[in-house]
N, C-alpha and C positions, 0 to 999 in steps of 0.2 A: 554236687550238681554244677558243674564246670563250667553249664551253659545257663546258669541262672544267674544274673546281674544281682539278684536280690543278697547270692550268698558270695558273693565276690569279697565285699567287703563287711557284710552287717549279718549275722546271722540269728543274730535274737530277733524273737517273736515280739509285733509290734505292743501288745498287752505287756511286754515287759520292760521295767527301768531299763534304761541303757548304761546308766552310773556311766564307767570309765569310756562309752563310746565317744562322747565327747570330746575325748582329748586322742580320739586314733583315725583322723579323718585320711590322713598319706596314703595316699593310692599305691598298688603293690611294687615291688621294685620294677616287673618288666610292666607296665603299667604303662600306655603309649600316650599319656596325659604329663610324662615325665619332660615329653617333647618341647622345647623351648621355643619353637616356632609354633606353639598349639594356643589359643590365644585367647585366656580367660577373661571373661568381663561382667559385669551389670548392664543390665535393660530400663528405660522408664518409655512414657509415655507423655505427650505433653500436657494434653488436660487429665491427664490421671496426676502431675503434680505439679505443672506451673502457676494456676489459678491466677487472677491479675486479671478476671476476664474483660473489665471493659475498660482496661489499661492503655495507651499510647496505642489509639487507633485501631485496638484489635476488634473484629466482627462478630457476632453472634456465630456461633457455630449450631449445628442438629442435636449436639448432647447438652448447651447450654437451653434448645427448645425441651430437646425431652425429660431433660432431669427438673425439670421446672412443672413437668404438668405431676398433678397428686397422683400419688401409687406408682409410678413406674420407675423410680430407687427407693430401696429400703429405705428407710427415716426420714425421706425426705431429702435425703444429702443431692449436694451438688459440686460441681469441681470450680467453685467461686473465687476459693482459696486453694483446697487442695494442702501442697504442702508447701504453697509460697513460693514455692523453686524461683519463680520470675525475678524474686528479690534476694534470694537468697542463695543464688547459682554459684557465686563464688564459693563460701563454704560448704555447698555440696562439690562442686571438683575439687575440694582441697579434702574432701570425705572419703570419697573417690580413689583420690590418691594416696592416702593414707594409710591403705589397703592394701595397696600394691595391684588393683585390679588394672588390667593391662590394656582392655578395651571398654568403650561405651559406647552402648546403643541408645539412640535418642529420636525423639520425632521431633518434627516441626508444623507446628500447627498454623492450617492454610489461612485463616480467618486473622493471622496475625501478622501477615506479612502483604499481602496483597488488597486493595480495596474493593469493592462491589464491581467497577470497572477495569480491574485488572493490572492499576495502577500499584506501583510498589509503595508497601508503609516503609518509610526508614528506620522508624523507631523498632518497630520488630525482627524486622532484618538486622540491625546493629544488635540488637539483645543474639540472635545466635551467632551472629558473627564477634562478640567479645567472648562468648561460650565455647565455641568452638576451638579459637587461636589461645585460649587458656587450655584446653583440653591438650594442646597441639604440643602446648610448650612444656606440658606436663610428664608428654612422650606420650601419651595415650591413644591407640588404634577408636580414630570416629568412625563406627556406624551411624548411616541419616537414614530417616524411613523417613517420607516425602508426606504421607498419608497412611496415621493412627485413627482413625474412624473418625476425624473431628471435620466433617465437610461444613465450609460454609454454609449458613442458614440460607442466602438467597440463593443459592445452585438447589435446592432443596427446595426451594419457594418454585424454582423452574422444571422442577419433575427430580432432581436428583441424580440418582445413579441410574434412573429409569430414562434420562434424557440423555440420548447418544451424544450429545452437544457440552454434559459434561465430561466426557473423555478428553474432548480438543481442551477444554478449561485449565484438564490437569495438564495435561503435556505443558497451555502457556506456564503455569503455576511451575512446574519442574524446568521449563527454560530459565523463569528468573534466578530460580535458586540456586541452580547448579552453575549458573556465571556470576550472582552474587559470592558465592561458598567456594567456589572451585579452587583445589590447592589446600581447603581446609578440610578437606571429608575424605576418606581410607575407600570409606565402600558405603553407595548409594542405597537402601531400598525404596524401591516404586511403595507398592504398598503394605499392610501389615493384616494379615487375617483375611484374604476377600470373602471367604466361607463366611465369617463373622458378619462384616460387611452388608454381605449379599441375603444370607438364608437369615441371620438371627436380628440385621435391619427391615428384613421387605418381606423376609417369610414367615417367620413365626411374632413377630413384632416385639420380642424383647430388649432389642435395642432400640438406639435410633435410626431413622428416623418413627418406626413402631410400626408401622404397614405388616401386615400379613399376609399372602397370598405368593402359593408357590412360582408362579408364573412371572409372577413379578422379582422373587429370588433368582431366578434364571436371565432374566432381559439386566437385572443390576448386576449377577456377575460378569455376563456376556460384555458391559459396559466399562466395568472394573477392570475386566484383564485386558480391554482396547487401550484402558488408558493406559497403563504399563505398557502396552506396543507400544503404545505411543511416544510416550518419555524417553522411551530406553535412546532411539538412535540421536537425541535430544541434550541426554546427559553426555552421551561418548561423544559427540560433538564438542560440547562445555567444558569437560571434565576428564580427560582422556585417559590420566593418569589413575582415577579411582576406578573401582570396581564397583559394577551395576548387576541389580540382581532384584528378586521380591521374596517376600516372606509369606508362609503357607503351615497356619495350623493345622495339624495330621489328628487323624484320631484310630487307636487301635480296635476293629469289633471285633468279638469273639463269637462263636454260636453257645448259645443255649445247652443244645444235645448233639448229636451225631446226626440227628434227620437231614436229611438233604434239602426240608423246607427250611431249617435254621440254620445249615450249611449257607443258602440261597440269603438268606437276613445277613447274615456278616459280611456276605460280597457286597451286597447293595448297601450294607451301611458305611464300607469303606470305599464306594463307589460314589457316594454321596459326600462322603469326608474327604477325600481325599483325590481320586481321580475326576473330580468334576474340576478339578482347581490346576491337578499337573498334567490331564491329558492335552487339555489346551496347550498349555505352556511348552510341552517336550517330543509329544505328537502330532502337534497340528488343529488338533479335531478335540469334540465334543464324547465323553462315551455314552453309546446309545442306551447300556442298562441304566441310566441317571433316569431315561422317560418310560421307562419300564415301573421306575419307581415312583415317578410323577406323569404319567400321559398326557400328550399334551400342551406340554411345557416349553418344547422348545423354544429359544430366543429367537431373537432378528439377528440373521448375520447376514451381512455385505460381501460382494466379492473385496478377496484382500485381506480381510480382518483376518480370521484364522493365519495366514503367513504373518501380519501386524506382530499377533499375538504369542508367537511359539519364535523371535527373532533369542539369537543364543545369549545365555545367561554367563555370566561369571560366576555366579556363586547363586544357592538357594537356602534362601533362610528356612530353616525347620522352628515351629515353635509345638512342644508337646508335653501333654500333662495328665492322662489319664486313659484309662479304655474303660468303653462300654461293653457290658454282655446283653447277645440279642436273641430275639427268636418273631419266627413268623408273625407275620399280624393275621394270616391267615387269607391274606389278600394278595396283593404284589409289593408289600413293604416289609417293615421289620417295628419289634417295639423292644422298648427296653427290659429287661431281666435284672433287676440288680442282684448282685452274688448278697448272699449273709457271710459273715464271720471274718471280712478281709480289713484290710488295712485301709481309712478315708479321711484325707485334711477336711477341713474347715468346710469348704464348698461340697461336702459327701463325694469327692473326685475319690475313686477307685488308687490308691499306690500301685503301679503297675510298669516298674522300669524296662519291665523283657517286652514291652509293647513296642516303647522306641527303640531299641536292637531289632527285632522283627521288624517295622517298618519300612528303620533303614534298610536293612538288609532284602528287603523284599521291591525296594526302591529300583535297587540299583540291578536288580531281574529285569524289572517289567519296563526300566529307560535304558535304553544303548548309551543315550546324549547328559546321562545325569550330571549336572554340573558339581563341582565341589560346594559342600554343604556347613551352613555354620547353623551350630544347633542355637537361635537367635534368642529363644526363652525356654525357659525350665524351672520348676520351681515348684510351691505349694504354700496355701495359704494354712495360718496357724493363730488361736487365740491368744497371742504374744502380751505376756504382763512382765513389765519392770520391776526387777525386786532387788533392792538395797544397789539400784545403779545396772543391773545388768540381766540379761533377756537371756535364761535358756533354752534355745527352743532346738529340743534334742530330736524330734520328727525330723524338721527339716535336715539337721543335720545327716540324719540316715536317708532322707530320700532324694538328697543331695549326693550324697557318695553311692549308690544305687544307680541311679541315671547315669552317673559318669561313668559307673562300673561298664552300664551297658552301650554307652558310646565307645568306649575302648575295645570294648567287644564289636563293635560293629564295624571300627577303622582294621581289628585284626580279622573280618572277614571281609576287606578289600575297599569299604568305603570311604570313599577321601571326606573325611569329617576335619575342618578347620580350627574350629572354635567351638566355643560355650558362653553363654550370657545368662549369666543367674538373671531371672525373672520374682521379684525384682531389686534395682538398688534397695530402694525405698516403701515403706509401707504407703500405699498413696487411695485415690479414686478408684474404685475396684468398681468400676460403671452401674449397671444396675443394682449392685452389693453395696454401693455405696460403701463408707468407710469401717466396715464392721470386719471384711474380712481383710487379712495381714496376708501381705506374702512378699515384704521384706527381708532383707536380711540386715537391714537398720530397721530402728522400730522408732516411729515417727507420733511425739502424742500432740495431737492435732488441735489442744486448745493453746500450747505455747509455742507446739512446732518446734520442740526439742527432739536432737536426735540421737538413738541412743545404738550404737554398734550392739548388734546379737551377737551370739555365740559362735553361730553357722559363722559370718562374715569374719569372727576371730582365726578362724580355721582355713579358712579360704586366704587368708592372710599368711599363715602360719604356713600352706602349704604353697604357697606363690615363694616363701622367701630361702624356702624348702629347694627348693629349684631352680629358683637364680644364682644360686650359692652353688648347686653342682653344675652350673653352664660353664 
């Protein structure tokens, strides 16, 4: 199966020990991952592991409101602490480094750098900025994501992502930074998830700020992707040298059956994942089957904004982790179908790496203007236990070499794919999961905040040093 990621590198059934796969992570010789300008790294997020929250002037953010109210994170967890990173950033970039990871992706959390008035914190700005020129000097390619879901509480206090007026906020918030930072960041992203953002904060209310209502999903993204217009001609102004772009979790749906009602479920449900988020961005425009799926719904757009919205990118962050199987809901939507007898991490995510080779690949069909793509996270969570000093955790390692299989496969069907960012460094704040699920490739125990290098991360090492060696 030539064209299966799954059997590129790993062919044992997931029911089966791997025993020796552990030690065969090397991708094959013509293997386009062999590339020395391909450029591997780890991902974090900032209150998924800076914690520090009411540290040197930083704000309340909408996760530090909603992981505070009962029931809406497992256990109760909150990113209070996390995993310290605030205090302890040094020896995580000396962690980092250690590794031979090439690149890091990082956010910067707005609530920590700016005040209620708009006024710059120094204290927080100095914390990324000694982070950073440590990263720098480390040799390490900085990705910045401007905005990981952590919005100010009082932009939130003022309608949110639902007030047009926080779009102008982020633009000021992306002026400061990109002329505070400028000279220290490789490549910018506006935002991180707006799918996330938009439908899973104001649609279905599992995020923050918890709101549900689809309507309200559509005016927050419509708002979200203004503010990236808006930044973008803001950074390249600031920042000339680095490269600007946003990041867009994808999701792969399948049908059901062969009906052409469940044929019709897979479109709308990647129509819902994924062309709500890049037809803006690459086309101009909104696609009309989104209100096929929601009636109704349309946002407020202004003359302008669409051009705003769709200004050219440098790079598109991909972040992908699973597919769905769908079928009809018998209406004008789709519901889910879960397959039996497949392969599922921790979070019941579906293992499915021929989803991101398909996507890609079906990407770069349906956009003439597709920019070059850094796949920004990948990864999977695992119930990771420490034993006598060291963390097997032989899943990720196969669905680690799997995805990469099928990113190889996608750059040899024409896709200019850049990079990869394991998702993530660190076992951290897994948002509404709060700290139960792992999807490190260090394993992080959260009462001493010791850190302990997994198996995967041994290998990822193993194969960086694998190829510096043949440059």
């Amino acid at each position: 199966m030539a064209n299966d990621a799954s059997a590129v590198f790993d062919t044992l059934s997931p029911a089966v020990s791997r025993g020796s796969l552990a030690d065969s992570f090397t991708p094959p010789a013509d293997s386009t991952l062999w590339r020395k300008n391909f450029l591997l790294g780890a991902a974090t997020a900032s209150y998924q592991i800076e914690g520090a929250v009411n540290e040197d002037g930083r704000l309340p953010s909408i996760w530090d409101t909603f992981s505070a109210i009962p029931g809406k994170v497992l256990a109760g967890d909150t990113g209070a602490v996390a995993c310290d990173h605030y205090h302890r950033w040094e020896a995580d970039v000396e962690m980092l480094a250690s590794l031979g990871l090439e690149g890091y992706r990082l956010s910067i959390a707005w609530p920590r750098v700016m005040d209620a008035a708009g006024a710059p914190n120094r204290k927080g700005l100095d914390f990324y900025k000694r982070l950073l020129n440590r990263l720098k000097e480390k040799g390490i390619t900085t990705f910045v994501t401007l905005y990981h879901w952590d919005l100010p509480q009082h932009l939130e206090d003022r309608g949110g992502w639902l007030n047009r007026d926080t779009a102008y906020r982020f633009a000021d918030y992306a002026d400061l930074m990109s002329r505070e930072l400028a000279g220290t960041v490789d490549a910018w992203a506006t935002l991180n998830e707006p799918w996330c953002s938009a439908y899973l904060g104001y649609g279905n209310g599992h995020h923050a700020p918890g709101l549900a209502n689809d309507r309200f999903a559509t005016q927050a993204m419509h708002h979200l992707l203004l503010a990236h217009g808006l930044a973008m001609p803001v950074l390249r102004a600031n920042d000339p040298a680095s490269e600007k772009g946003i990041v867009a979790n994808i999701g792969r749906g399948t049908p059901n059956s062969d009906s052409a009602a469940d044929q019709r479920a897979a479109h709308l449900f990647e129509v819902q994942h994924n062309a709500w988020i890049l037809d803006p961005l690459l086309k101009g425009s909104y696609p009309q089957d989104l209100f096929e799926l929601w009636p109704g719904t349309e946002p407020l757009v202004l003359d302008g904004d669409m051009q705003t919205i769709s200004a050219p990118l440098d790079f598109l962050g991909i972040n992908y982790y699973f597919r769905t199987n769908v079928a009809s809901d018998g209406a004008h939507g789709f519901r889910d179908v879960p397959l039996e007898g497949v392969e599922r991490t921790q979070m019941g995510w579906e293992v499915y790496p021929d989803g991101l080779r398909d996507l890609l690949t079906g990407f770069k069909k349906t956009y003439h203007n597709l920019p070059p793509i850094y796949i920004t996270e990948n990864g999977m969570a695992s119930d990771d236990q420490v034993t006598d000093g060291h963390v097997e955790d032989t899943q990720r390692i196969s669905f680690l070499k799997r995805h990469l299989a099928a990113v190889d496969q996608a750059i040899k069907a024409g896709v200019d794919i850049r990079g990869y960012f394991l998702w993530s460094l660190m076992d951290n704040f897994e948002w509404a999961f709060g700290y139960e699920r792992r999807f490190g490739v260090v394993h992080v125990d959260y009462s001493t905040q010791k850190r302990t290098i997994k198996r995967s991360a041994e290998l990822v090492e193993k194969f960086l040093k694998e190829r510096k060696a043949r440059a």
